[in-house]
C-alpha positions as CSV (number, residue, x, y, z in Angstrom):
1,X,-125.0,117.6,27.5
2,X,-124.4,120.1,24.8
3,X,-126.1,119.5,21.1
4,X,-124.4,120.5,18.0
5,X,-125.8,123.4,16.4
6,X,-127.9,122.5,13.3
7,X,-126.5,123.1,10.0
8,X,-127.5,125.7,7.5
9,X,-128.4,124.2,4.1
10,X,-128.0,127.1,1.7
11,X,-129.0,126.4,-2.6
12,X,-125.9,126.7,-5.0
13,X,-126.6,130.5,-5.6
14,X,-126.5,131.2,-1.8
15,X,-123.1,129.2,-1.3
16,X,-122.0,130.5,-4.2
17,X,-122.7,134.2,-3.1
18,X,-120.9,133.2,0.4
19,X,-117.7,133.2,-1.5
20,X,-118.2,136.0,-4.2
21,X,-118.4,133.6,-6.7
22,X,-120.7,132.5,-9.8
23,X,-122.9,129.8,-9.1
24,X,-120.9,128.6,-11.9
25,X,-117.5,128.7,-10.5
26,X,-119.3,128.0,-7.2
27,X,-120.3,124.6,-9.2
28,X,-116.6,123.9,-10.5
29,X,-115.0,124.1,-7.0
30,X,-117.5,121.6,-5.6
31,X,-116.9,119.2,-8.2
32,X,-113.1,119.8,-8.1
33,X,-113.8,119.3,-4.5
34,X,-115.4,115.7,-5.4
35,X,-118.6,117.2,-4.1
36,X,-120.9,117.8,-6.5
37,X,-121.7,115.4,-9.9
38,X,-120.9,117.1,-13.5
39,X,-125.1,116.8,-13.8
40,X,-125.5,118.9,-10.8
41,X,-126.7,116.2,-8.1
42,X,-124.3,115.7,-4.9
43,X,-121.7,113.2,-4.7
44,X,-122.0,109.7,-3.0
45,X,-119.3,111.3,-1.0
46,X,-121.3,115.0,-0.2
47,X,-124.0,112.9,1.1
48,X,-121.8,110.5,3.4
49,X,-119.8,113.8,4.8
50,X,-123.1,115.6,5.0
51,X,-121.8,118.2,2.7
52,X,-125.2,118.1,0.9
53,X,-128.8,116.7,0.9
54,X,-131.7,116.4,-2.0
55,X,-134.7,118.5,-0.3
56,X,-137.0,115.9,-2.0
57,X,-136.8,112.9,-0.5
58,X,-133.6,111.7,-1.9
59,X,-135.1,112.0,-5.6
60,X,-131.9,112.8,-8.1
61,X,-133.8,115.7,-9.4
62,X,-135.3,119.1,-7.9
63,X,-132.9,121.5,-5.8
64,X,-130.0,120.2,-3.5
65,X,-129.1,122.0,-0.5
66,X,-125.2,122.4,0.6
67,X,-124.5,122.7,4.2
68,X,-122.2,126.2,4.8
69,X,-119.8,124.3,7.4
70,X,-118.9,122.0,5.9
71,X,-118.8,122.9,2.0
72,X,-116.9,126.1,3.7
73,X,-114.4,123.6,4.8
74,X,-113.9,122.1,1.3
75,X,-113.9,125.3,-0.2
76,X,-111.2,126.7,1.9
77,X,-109.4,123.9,1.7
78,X,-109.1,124.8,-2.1
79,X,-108.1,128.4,-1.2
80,X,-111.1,130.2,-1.0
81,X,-112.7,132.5,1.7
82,X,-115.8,133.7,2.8
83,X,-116.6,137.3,1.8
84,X,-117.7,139.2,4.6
85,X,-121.2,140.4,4.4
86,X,-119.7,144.8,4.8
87,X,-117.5,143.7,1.5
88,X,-120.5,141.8,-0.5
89,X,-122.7,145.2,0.4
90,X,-119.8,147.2,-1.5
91,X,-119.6,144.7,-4.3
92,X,-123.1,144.7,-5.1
93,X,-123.6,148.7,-4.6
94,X,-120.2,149.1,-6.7
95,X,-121.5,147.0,-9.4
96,X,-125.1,149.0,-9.6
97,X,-123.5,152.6,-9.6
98,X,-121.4,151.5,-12.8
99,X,-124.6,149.6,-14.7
100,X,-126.4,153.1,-13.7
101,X,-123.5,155.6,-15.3
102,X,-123.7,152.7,-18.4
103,X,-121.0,151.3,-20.5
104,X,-121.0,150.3,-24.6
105,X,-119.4,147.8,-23.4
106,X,-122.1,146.3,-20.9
107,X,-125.2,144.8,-22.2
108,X,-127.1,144.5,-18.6
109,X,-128.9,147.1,-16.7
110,X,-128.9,148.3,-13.6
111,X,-132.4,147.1,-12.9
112,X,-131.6,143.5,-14.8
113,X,-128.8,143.0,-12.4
114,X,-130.3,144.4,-9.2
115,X,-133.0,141.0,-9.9
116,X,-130.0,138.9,-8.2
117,X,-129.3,140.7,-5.1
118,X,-130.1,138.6,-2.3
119,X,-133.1,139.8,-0.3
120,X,-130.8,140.3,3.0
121,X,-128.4,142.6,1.3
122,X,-131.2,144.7,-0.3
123,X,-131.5,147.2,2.5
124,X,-127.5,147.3,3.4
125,X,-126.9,147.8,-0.2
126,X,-129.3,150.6,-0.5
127,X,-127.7,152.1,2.3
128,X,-124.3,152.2,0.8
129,X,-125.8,153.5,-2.5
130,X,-127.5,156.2,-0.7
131,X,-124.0,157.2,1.6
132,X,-121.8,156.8,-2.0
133,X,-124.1,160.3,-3.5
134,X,-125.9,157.4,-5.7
135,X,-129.4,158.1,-6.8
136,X,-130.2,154.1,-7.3
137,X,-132.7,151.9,-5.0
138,X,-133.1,148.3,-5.4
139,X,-136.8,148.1,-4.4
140,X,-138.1,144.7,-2.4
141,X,-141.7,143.6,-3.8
142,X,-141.1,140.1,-1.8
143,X,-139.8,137.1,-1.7
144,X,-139.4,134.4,-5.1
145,X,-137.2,131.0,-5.1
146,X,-134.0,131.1,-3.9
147,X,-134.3,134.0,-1.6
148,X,-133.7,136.6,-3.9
149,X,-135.8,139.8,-3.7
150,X,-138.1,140.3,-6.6
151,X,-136.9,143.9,-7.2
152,X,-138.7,146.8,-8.6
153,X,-135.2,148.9,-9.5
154,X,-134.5,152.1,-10.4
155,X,-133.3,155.4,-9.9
156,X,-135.3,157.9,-7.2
């Protein structure tokens, strides 16, 4: 008898990040969806579906986990699509070579933004700075919450 593979519970950012969105938009869609409360917790109705969980015991507060498959499901459902991991790597490396040539325009530096990029991508994205002629390194010094790489950024 075959078992169903568990789910993956990803946080808000990590969903969010899935689709190349904002956690923001990310957090629109999934109350659009009927998924996620205006205050942040899940739905009666992502609990029932198993959309989401609370990772503290059912309390209302602390973080709440979204399972990929099915949030995935509801998010397509509303027109959106995954982002595959080569395009992420290009989005992230695309948007550190402009904060590095600077802008009047942009407030955030390179080293601000490289904070954000999600542990897994910090080696790929490296790479892809590295084969574009870019001088830029996003620098792991480990692991904080969320999964994001606390970064020591900058140029080589």
């Amino acid at each position: 008898m075959a078992t169903s593979p568990q789910p993956i519970w990803l946080s808000l950012d990590d969903l969010a990040h899935l689709f190349g969105l904002s956690s923001r938009a990310c957090a629109q869609q999934l109350s659009q969806a009927g998924l996620r409360l205006s205050g942040g917790a899940p739905s009666a109705e992502a609990i029932r579906t198993g959309a989401a969980r609370r990772s503290h015991g059912g309390r209302t507060t602390g973080p709440k986990l979204w399972n990929r498959e099915v949030c995935s499901t509801a998010l397509g459902a509303r027109g959106l699509q995954p982002v595959s991991l080569a395009e992420r790597v290009r989005q992230w490396a695309d948007l550190l070579e402009a904060l590095v040539h600077g802008s009047p325009s942009i407030s955030l530096s390179a080293d601000q933004m490289a904070e954000d990029v999600p542990s897994e991508l910090v080696e790929p994205v490296n790479r892809q700075l590295q084969h574009d002629g870019c001088s830029y390194r996003v620098r792991r010094r480990g692991l904080h919450r969320g999964g994001r790489a606390a970064v020591s950024a900058g140029a080589d």
